[in-house]
C-alpha positions as CSV (number, residue, x, y, z in Angstrom):
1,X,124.0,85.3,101.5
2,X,125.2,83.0,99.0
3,X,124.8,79.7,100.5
4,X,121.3,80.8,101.7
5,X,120.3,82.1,98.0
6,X,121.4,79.0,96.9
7,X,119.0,77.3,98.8
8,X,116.6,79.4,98.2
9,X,117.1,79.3,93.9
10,X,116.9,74.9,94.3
11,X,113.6,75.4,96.2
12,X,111.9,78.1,93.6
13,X,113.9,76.0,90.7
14,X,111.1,73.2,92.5
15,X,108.6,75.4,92.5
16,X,107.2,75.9,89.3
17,X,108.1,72.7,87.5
18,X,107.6,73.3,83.0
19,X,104.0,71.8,82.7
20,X,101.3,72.5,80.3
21,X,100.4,75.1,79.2
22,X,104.2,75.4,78.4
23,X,104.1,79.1,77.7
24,X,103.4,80.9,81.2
25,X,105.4,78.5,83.6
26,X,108.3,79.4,81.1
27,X,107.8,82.9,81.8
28,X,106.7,82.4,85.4
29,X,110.3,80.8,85.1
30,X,111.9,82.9,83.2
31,X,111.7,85.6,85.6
32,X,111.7,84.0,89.2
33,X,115.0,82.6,88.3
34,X,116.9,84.9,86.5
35,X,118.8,85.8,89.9
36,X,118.7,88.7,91.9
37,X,119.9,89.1,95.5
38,X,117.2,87.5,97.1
39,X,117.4,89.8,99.9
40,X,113.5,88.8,101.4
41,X,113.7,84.9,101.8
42,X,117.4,85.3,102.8
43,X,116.1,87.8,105.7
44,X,113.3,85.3,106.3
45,X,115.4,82.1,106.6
46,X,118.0,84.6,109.1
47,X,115.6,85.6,111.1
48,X,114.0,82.2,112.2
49,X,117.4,80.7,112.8
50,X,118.1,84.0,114.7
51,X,115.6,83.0,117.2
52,X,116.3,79.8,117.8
53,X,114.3,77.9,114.3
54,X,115.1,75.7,111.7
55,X,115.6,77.3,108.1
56,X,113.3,74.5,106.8
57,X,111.0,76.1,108.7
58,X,110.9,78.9,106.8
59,X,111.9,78.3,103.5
60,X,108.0,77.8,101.9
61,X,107.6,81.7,103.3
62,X,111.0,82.3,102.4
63,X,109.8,81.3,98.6
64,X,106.8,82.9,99.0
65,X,108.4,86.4,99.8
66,X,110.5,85.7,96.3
67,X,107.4,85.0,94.2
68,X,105.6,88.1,95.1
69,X,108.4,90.3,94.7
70,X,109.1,88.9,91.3
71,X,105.3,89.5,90.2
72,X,106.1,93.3,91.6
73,X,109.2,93.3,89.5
74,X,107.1,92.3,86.3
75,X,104.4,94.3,86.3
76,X,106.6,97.6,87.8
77,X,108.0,97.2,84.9
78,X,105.3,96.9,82.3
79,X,104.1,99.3,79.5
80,X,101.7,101.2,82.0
81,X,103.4,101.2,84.7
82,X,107.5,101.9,84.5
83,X,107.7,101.0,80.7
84,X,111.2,99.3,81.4
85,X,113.3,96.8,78.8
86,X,115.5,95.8,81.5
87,X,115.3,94.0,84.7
88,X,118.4,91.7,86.4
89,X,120.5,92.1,83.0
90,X,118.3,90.6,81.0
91,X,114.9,91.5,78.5
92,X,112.1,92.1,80.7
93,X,109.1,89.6,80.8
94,X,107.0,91.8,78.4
95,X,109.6,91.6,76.1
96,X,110.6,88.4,76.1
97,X,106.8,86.9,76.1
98,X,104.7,89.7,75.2
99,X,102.4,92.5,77.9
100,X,99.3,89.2,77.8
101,X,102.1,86.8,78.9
102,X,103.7,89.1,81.5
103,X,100.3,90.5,83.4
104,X,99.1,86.5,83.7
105,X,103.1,85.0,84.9
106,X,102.7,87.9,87.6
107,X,99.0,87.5,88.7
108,X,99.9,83.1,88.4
109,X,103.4,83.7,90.7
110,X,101.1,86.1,93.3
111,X,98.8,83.2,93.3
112,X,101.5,80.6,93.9
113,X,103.2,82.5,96.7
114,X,99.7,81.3,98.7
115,X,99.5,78.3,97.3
116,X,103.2,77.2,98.6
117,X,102.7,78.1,101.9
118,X,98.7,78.0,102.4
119,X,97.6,79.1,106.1
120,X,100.9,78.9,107.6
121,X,101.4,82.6,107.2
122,X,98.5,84.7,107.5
123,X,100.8,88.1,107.4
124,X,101.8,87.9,103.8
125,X,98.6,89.0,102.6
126,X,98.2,92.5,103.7
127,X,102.1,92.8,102.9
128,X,100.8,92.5,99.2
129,X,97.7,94.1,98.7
130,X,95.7,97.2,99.0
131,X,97.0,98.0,102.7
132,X,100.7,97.5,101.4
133,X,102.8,96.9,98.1
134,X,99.8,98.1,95.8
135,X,99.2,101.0,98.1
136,X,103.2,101.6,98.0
137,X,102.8,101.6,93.8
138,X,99.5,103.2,93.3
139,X,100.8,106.2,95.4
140,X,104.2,106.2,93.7
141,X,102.5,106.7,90.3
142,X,99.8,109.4,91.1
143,X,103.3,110.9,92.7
144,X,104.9,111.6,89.5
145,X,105.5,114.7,88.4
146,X,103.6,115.8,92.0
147,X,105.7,119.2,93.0
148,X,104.1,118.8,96.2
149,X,105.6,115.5,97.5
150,X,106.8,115.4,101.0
151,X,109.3,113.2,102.9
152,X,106.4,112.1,104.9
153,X,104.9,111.2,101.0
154,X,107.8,109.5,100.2
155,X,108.4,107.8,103.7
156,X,104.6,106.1,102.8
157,X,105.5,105.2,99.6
158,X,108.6,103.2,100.7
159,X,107.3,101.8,103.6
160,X,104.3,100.2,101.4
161,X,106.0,99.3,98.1
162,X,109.1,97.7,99.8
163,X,109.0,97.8,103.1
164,X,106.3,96.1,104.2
165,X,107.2,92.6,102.2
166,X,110.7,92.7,104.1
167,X,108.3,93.0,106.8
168,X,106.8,90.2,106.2
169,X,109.7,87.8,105.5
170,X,111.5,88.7,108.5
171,X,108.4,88.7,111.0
172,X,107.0,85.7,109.9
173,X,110.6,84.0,109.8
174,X,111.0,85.0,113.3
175,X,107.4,83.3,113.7
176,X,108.0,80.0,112.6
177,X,111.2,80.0,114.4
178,X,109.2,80.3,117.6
179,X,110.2,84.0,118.5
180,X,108.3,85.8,121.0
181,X,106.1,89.0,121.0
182,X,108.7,91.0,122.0
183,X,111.4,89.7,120.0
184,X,109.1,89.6,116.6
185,X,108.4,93.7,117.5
186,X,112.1,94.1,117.3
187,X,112.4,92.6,113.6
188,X,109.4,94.2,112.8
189,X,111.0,97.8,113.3
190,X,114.6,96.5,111.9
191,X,112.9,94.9,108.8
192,X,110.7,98.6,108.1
193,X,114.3,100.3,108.4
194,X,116.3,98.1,106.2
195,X,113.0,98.8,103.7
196,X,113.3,102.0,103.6
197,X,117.8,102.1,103.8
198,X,116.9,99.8,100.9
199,X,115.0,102.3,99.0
200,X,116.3,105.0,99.9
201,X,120.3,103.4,98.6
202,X,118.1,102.4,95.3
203,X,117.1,106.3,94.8
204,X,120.5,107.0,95.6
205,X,122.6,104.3,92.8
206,X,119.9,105.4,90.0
207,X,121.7,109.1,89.8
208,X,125.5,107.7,90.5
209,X,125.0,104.4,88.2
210,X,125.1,103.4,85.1
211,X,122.2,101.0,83.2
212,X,125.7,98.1,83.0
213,X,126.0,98.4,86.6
214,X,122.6,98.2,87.7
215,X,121.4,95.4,85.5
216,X,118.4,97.7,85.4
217,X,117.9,100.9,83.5
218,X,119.6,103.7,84.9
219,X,118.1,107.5,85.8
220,X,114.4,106.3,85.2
221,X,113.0,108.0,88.1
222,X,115.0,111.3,87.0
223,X,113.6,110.8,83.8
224,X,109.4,110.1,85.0
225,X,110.0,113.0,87.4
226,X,109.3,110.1,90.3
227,X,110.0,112.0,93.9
228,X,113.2,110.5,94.7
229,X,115.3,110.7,98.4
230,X,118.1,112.6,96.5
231,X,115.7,114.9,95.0
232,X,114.1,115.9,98.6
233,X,117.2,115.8,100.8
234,X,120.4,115.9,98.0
235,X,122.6,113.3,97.3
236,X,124.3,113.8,100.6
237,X,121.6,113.8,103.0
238,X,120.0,111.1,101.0
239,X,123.3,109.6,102.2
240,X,123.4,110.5,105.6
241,X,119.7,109.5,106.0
242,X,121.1,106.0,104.9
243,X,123.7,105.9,107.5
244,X,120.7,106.7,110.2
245,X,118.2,103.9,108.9
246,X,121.5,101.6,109.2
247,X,122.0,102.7,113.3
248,X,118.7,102.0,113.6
249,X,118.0,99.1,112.3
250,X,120.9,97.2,114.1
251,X,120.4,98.5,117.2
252,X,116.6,96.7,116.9
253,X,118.9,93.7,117.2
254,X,120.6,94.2,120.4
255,X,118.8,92.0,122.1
256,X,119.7,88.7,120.4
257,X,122.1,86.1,120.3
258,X,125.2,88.0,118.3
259,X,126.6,85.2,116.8
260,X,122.9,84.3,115.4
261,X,122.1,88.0,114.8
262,X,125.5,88.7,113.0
263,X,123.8,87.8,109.3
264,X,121.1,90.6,110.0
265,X,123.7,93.1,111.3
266,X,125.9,92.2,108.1
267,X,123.1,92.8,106.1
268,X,121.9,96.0,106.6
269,X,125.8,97.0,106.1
270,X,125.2,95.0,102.4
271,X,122.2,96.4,101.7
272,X,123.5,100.4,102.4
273,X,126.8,100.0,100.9
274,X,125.7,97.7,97.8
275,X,126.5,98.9,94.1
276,X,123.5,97.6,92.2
């Protein structure tokens, strides 16, 4: 994960080079390289070497997975939306540059994503809009405060807000590294379950972790009365549910080359036993 995030931060350091007008690639900057896991375009660049590609293949996509996320990241956590100060350990883009700042950086890095990698990857659209992450959010905030909210609620949610851009950095990775139909079905379904183990381990550290851990503010979903996976199952099942989405996503990867696949199987471990 490291070597490949390295990789990843000197392509997106390329990316946006400081250009006129100053201000937004700053903060188009500012928050596209202030770190982060980078668990899509290190899933995307594993999955086309898992089938048999060249990372350089996939390391525009790769990029472009980051850039979107990063415009979810900023306006998630605008005034009107999650109204948070915090987002990797550091001031969030709002409060660093202002809410006018903030809204254009995200709508300019959405913009980019296409831009860097232009018809190559046709997927990566309906991962974004309203068929997927903006469904995923739009759903999450009419669910707040929502007695009502069901697993199967939740399960959409999840699959739309995060899911489905994992999706799309692992399927089209697979893609460009010249995978088959049948192969690109199997990291289809692995990449939905890590989404959702991803999600569902987020819900979980957010009522066992502090703000200093998380680099993020702690026990906001508590706090917004969000439905949450420990709130419908308990902390335990929320748990155990983990552990499930974990069997099932590595068996999806059965099929492969172990020695290629072993950086998928190792990181659906990360991403269920990770602390922040």
């Amino acid at each position: 994960m490291l070597t490949k995030a390295a990789l990843v931060n000197a392509a997106l350091d390329q990316s946006i080079p400081l250009a006129r007008p100053l201000k937004i690639h700053e903060a188009m900057r500012y928050s596209l390289l202030a770190g982060g896991k980078r668990v899509r375009p290190v899933l995307c660049l594993a999955a086309c070497e898992m089938v048999g590609g060249d990372q350089s293949l996939a390391l525009p996509m790769a990029c472009a997975t980051e850039m979107v996320h990063t415009m979810s990241l900023i306006h998630d956590d605008l005034p009107c939306m999650d109204d948070d100060d915090l987002r990797r350990g550091l001031p969030t883009s709002h409060k660093k540059y202002g809410e006018d700042t903030a809204i254009l950086a995200g709508d300019a890095l959405l913009s980019l994503s296409f831009e860097h990698v232009a018809t190559r990857t046709p997927k990566l659209g309906s991962a974004v809009g309203s068929a997927g992450l903006v469904a995923g959010q739009i759903v999450d905030i009419a669910s707040e405060g929502d007695v009502d909210v069901t697993l199967e609620d939740l399960e959409y949610i999840h699959i739309h807000k995060t899911a489905r851009l994992l999706e799309a950095a692992v399927v089209c990775g697979a893609i460009l590294g010249g995978a088959d139909d049948e192969s690109v079905e199997k990291v289809r379904r692995y990449a939905l379950r890590v989404g959702l183990l991803f999600q569902v381990v987020d819900d979980i550290l957010d009522v066992t972790r502090s703000s200093e851990e998380l680099g993020k503010t702690a026990g906001k979903d508590l706090a917004s009365d969000k439905a949450t996976y420990p709130k419908l199952l308990g902390l335990d099942g929320a748990r155990r549910f983990a552990a499930e989405l974990v069997g099932q996503a590595c068996e999806e990867l059965a099929g492969f080359d172990p020695v290629k696949a072993a950086p998928l199987y190792h990181f659906a471990n990360y991403i269920a036993t990770r602390q922040n």
